[in-house]
C-alpha positions in Angstrom: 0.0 0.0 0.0 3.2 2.3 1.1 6.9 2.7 0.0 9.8 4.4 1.4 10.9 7.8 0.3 13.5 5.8 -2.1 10.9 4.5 -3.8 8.2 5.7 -6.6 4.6 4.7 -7.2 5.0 4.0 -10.9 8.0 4.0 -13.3 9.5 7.7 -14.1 12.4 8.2 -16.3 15.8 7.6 -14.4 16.2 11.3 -14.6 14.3 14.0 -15.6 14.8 17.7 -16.9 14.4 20.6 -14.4 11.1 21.6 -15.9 7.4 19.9 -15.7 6.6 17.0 -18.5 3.7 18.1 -20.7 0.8 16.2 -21.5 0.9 14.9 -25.7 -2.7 16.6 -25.6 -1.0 19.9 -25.4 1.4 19.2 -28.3 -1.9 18.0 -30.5 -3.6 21.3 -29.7 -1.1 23.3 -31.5 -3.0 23.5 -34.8 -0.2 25.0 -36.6 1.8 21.7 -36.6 -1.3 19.1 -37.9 -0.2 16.7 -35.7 -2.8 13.9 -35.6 -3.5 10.7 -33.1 -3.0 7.2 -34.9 -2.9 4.9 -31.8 -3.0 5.2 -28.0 -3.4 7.8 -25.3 -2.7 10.9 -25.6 -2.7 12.7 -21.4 0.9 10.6 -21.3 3.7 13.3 -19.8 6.3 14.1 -22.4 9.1 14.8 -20.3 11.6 15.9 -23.7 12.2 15.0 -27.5 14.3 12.7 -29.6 14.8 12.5 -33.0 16.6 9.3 -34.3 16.7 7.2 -37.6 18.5 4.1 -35.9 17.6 0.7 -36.4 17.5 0.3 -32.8 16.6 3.4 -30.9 16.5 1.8 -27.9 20.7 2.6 -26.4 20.2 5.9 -26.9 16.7 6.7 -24.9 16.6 8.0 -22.0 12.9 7.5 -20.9 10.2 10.0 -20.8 10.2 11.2 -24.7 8.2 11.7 -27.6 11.1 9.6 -30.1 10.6 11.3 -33.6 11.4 9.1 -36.8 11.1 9.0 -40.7 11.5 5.2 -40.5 14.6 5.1 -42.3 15.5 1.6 -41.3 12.2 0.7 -40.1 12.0 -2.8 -41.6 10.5 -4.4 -38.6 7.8 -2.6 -37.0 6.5 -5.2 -34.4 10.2 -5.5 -32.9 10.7 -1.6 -33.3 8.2 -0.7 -31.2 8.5 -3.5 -28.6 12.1 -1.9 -28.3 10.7 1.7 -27.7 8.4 0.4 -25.4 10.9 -1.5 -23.7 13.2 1.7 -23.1 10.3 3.9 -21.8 10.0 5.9 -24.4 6.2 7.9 -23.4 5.0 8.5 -27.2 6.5 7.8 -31.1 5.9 10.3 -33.8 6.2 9.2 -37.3 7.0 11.3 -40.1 5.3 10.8 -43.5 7.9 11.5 -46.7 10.3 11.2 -48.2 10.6 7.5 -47.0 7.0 6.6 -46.8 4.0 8.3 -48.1 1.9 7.3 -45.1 2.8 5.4 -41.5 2.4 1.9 -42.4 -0.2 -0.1 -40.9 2.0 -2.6 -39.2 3.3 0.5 -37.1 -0.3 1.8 -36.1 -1.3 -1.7 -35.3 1.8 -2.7 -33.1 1.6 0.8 -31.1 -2.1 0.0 -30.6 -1.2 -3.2 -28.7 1.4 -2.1 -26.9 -0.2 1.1 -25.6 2.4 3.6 -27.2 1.0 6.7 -28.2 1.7 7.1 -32.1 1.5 10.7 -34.0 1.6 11.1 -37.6 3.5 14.1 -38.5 2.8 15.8 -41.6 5.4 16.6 -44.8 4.4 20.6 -44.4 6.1 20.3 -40.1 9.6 19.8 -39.9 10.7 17.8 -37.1 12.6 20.6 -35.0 8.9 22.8 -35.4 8.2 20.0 -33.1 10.7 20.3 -31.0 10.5 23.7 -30.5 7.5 23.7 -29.6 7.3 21.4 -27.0 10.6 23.0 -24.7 8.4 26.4 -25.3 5.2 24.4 -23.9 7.5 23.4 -21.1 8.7 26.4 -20.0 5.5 27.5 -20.4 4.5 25.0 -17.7 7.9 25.1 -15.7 7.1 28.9 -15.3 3.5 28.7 -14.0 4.8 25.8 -11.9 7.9 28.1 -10.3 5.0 30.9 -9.5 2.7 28.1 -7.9 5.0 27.7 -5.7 6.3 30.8 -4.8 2.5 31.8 -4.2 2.3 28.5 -1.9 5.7 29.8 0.1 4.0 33.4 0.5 0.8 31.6 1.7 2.5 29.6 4.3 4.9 32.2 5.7 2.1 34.5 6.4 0.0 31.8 7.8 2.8 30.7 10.1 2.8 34.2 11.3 -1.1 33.6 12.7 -2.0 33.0 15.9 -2.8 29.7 15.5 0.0 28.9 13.4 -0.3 25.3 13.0 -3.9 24.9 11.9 -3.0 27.6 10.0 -0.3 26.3 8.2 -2.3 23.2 7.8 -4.7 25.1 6.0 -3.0 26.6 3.5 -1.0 23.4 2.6 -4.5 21.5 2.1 -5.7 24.6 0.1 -2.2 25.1 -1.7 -2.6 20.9 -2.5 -6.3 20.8 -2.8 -6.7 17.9 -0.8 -6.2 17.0 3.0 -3.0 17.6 5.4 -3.0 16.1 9.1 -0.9 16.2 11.7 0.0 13.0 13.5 0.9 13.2 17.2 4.0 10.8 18.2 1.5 8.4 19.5 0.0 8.2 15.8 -3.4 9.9 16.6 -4.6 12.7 14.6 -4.2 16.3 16.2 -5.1 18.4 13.7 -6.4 18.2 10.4 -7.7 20.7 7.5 -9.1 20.8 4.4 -11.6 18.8 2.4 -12.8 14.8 4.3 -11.4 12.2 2.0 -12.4 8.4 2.6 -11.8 5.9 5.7 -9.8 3.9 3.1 -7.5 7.0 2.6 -7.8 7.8 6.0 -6.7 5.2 7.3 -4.1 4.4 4.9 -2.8 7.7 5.7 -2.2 6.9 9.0 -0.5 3.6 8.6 1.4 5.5 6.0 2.6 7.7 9.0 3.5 5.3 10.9 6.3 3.6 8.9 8.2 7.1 9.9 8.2 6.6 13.5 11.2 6.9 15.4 13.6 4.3 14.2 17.1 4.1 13.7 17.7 4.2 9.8 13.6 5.0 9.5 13.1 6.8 5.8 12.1 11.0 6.3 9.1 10.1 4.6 7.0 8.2 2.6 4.6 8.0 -0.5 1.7 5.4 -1.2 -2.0 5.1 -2.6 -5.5 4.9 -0.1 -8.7 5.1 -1.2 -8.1 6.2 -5.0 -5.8 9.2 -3.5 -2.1 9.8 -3.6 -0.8 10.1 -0.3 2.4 11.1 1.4 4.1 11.8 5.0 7.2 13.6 6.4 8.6 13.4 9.4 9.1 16.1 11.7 12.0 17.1 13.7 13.9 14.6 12.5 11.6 11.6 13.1 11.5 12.0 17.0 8.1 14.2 16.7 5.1 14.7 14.8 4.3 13.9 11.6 2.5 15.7 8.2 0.3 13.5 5.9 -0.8 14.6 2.6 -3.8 13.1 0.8 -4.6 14.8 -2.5 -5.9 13.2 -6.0 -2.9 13.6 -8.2 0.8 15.4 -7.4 2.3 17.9 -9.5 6.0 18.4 -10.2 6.1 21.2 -7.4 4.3 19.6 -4.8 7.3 18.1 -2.8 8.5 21.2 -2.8 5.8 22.8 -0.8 5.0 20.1 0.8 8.5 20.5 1.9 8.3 24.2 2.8 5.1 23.4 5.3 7.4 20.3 6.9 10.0 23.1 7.5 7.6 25.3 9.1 6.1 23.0 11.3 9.0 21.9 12.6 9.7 24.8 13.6 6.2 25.4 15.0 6.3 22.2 17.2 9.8 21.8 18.1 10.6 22.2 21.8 12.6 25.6 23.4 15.9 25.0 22.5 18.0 24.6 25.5 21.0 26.0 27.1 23.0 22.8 26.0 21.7 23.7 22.4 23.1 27.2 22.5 26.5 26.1 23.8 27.0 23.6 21.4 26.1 25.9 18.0 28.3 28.4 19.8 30.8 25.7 19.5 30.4 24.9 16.3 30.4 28.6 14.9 33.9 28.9 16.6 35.1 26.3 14.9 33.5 28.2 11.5 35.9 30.9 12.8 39.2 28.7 12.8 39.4 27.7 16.4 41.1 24.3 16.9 38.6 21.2 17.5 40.2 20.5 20.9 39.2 24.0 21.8 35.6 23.5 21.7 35.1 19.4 21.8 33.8 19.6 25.3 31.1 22.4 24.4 30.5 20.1 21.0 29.8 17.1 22.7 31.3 13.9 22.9 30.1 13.1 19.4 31.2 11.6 17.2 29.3 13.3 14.3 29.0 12.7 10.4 29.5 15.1 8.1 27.3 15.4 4.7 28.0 17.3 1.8 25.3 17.7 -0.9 24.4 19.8 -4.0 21.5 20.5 -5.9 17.6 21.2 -4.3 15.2 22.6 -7.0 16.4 26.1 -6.6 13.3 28.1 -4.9 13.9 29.2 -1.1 13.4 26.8 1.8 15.2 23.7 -0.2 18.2 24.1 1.8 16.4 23.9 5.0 13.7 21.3 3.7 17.0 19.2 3.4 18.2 19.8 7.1 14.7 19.0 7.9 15.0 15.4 6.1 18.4 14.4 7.6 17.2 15.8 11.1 19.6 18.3 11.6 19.0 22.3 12.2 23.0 22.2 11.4 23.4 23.4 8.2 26.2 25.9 6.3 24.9 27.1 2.6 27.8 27.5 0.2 28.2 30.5 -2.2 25.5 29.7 -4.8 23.7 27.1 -3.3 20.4 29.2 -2.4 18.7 30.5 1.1 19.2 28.5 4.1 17.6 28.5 7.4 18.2 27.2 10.7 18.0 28.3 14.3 22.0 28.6 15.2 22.9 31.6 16.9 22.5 34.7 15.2 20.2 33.6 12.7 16.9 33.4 14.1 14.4 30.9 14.3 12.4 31.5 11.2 12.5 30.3 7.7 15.5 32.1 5.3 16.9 33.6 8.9 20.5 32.7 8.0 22.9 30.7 5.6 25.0 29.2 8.9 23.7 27.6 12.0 27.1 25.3 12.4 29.1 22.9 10.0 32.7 21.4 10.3 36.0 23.3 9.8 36.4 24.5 5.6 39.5 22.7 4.6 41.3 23.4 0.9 39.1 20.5 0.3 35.6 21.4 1.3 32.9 22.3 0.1 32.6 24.1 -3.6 30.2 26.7 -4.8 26.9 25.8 -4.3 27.1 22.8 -1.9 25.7 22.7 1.1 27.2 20.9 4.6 25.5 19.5 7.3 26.9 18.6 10.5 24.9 15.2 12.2 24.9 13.3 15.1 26.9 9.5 14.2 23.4 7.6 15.1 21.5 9.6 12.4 20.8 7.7 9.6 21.8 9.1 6.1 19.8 8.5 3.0 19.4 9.8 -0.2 16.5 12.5 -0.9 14.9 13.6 -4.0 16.3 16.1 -6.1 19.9 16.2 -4.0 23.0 14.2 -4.9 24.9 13.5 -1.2 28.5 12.3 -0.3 28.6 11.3 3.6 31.9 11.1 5.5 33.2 8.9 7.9 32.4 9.0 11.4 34.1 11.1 13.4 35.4 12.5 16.5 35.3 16.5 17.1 39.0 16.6 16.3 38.5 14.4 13.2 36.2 16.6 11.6 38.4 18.7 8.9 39.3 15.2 7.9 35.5 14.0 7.5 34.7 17.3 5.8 37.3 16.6 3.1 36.1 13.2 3.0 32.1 14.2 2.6 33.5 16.4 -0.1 35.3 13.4 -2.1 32.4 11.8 -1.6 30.1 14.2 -3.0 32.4 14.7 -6.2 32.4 10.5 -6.8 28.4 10.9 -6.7 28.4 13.8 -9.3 30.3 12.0 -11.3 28.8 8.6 -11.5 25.1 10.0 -11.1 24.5 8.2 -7.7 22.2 10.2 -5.2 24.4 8.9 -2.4 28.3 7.9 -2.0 29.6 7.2 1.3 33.0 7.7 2.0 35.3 4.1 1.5 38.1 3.5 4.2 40.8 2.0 3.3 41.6 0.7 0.1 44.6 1.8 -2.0 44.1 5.7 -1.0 45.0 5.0 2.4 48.4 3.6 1.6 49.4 7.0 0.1 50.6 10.2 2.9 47.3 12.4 2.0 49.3 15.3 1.6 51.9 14.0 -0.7 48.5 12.4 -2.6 47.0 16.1 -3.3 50.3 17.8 -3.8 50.6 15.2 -7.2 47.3 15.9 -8.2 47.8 19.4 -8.0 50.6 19.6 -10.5 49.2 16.3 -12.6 46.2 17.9 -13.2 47.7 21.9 -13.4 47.1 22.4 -17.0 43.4 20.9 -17.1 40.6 24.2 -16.6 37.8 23.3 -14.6 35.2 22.2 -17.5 38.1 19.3 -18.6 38.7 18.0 -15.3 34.8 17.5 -14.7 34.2 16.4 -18.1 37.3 13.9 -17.1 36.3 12.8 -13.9 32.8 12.1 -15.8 34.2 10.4 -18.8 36.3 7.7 -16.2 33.3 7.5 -14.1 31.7 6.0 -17.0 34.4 3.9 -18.3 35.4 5.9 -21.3 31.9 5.5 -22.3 30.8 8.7 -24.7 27.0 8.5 -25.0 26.7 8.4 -21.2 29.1 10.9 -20.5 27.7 13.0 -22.9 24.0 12.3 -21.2 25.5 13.0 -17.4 26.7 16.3 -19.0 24.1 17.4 -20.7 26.7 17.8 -23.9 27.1 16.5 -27.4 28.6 13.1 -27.8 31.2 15.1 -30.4 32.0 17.8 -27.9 33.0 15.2 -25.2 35.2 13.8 -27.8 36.8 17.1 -28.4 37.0 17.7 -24.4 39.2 14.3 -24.3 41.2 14.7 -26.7 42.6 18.2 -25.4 42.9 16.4 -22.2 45.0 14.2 -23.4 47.0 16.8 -25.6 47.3 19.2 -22.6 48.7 16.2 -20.1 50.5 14.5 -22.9 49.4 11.1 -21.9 47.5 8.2 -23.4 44.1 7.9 -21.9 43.8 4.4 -23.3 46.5 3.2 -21.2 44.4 1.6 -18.0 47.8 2.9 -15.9 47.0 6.4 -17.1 43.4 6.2 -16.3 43.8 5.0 -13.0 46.5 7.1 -11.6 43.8 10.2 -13.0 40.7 8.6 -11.6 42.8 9.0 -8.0 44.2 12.2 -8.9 40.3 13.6 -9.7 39.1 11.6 -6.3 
């Protein structure tokens, strides 16, 4: 009935484009392309477009697109769309002339039994008119969705400024959702609720939904599911030692977790108990270390620990992600890099309200820390770590107050290994060959092995040995042509005059990029 927050409902493509899919129906509309329906359904999400003439499409699809084609090398239709199907392509659009005068009947028929939307495109609409109109139809949609949100923000900060702030909160979540939030007490009874009654099957799915968040060691932040013929959801609060918010609505846009995730920051906040005196001495430990002071200085205001430090980059970019992240992991601890958005938290000098401060406490910066745009997050050892949507994480060690430069360059490591094998979540790997080389003599010969690479080479590097030389992927993590990868490599290997073939070669980079 339920799932983890690692977990979706229904296949989605492996990764998606930072803008809202767009329904086929809205392509069809567009009368000035003459696109017209042959087979299948046409409210499937188009999430972007590819154009190919391959035999097999299927390597080079992603998941999620409307696959364009003149049929070329169509020679078996059947098995041709079977493999479209099979990579999770959403719709197939067929293009009439010069290679065929109409879409052939086997194609119709075999996208009618498997499901797959099929569009006939007309000789007078060239395939990039297409194209072009469906990104402007998604930023079209990616547009009204970014002011959705920052409307549903607005609403929540000012009714978190009521008197009742809670119920009020409450409100404008189920309003913002159109559906129903509730706020489970630890004990799993339902203290307040608002907006419109949904089922006892939802209901009470909603509450056994909650419950899979209670306070746990390695317990998920929250939780997604189906009651009743509604999609439901639940966070936990405070970092899974507290209440906890359930959703209920009928469907869920692309910038619902997002405000959903602004209300669980706010009511933290709201039900979290006076921070004590302990509290305050232990942030005003951990800003002194911010300000250089040696660890031994302050490990007996820090606490015994030992502590974990996470470094992670991305969020969707609107206010509130950084601090509906510290929410998730259960930690008001949290530094913002340069770039990386508005934090919150309630470390001293910051306030206790949402977007009050970038820095509430985080590890010692050391020459390998945290870039532009990451964000660092200091945790108690017990917490569990896990990966959440939209963030890439690398997790250190644990570690002892007067260990924590070290885990802070380790988190950072980490972090870089996840960028650049697309994981949500690397954890930092003791031992193994790295720990046989003096660390210091280790970065000083990466620093001068790697001088003459810029930046954009040694990511697009790291990348290319992340995937095993592989060009089509590393172009795809990029974002890139194939052909300007290439390019990339080759000056690589002109400006370090060495062979990149050479396994040796690669390997001694791959530690010199770790």
């Amino acid at each position: 009935m339920y799932e983890g927050s690692m977990t979706m409902i229904a296949a989605e493509p492996a990764a998606t484009p930072p803008a809202p899919p767009v329904p086929l129906a809205a392509l069809l509309a567009r009368r000035d392309l003459g696109l017209r329906l042959l087979a299948g359904p046409e409210d499937v999400p188009l999430h972007w477009v590819h154009t190919s003439e391959m035999a097999d499409p299927y390597p080079y699809l992603l998941g999620g697109e409307l696959l364009m084609t003149a049929g070329v090398l169509l020679t078996d239709p059947a098995h041709y769309v079977g493999r479209v199907v099979e990579a999770g392509a959403a719709a197939l659009a067929f293009g009439v002339t010069p290679v065929y005068d109409t879409v052939p009947a086997e194609l119709v028929e075999a996208c009618a039994r498997h499901g797959l939307p099929l569009v006939e495109v007309p000789p007078k609409t060239p395939f990039t008119a297409v194209a072009r109109a469906l990104w402007r139809l998604m930023a079209e949609a990616r547009l009204h969705e970014l002011r959705r949100v920052t409307e549903a923000q607005q609403s929540l900060a000012t009714a978190a400024a009521r008197p009742a702030p809670v119920p009020a909160v409450l409100g404008a979540l189920a309003s913002r959702l159109a559906g129903r939030a509730v706020l489970f007490g630890a004990d799993g009874t339902e203290a307040v609720a608002a907006g419109r009654e949904v089922p006892a099957e939802a209901a009470r799915a909603l509450r056994e939904l909650a419950a899979v968040l209670g306070p746990r060691p390695g317990g998920p932040a929250s939780a997604s599911g189906e009651g009743g013929g509604l999609r439901l959801a639940a966070y936990a609060l405070g970092g899974g030692d507290g209440p906890t918010l359930g959703v209920a609505t009928e469907r869920r846009g692309p910038g619902d977790h997002t405000i959903a995730g602004v209300a669980v920051v706010l009511l933290s906040l709201l039900t979290a108990p006076h921070r004590g005196a302990d509290v305050t001495v232990r942030d005003g430990a951990l800003v002194r270390l911010l300000l250089g002071a040696p660890p031994a200085e302050v490990a007996g205001a820090l606490g015994p620990g030992p502590w974990t430090v996470v470094h992670a980059s991305g969020g969707d970019g609107t206010p509130f992600a950084t601090a509906s992240l510290a929410a998730a992991l259960g930690t008001p601890l949290v530094e913002t890099g340069a770039g990386a958005g508005p934090g919150t938290g309630a470390g001293p000098g910051t306030g206790a309200g949402p977007g009050a401060g970038a820095r509430t406490g985080a590890p010692p910066r050391t020459d390998a820390g945290a870039g532009e745009g990451t964000v660092r997050l200091l945790l108690p050892a017990p917490t569990p770590v896990t990966a959440q949507e939209g963030w890439t994480l690398g997790v250190s060690a644990v570690a002892e107050p007067d260990g924590l430069a070290a885990a802070d360059a380790q988190a950072a490591r980490a972090l870089r290994r996840a960028q650049a094998t697309r994981a949500p979540l690397v954890r930092h790997r003791p031992g193994g060959f790295a720990a046989l080389v003096d660390p210091a003599e280790a970065a000083a010969h990466a620093r001068t092995l790697l001088a003459p690479l810029p930046d954009p080479l040694r990511e697009t590097l790291r990348t290319w040995l992340s995937l095993h030389g592989s060009w089509d992927r590393t172009a795809v993590a990029l974002d890139i042509h194939r052909n300007t990868v290439r390019q990339r490599i080759t000056r690589c290997a002109a400006l370090l005059d060495r062979d990149l073939d050479d396994p040796d070669v690669r390997m001694e980079l791959w530690f010199a990029l770790g």
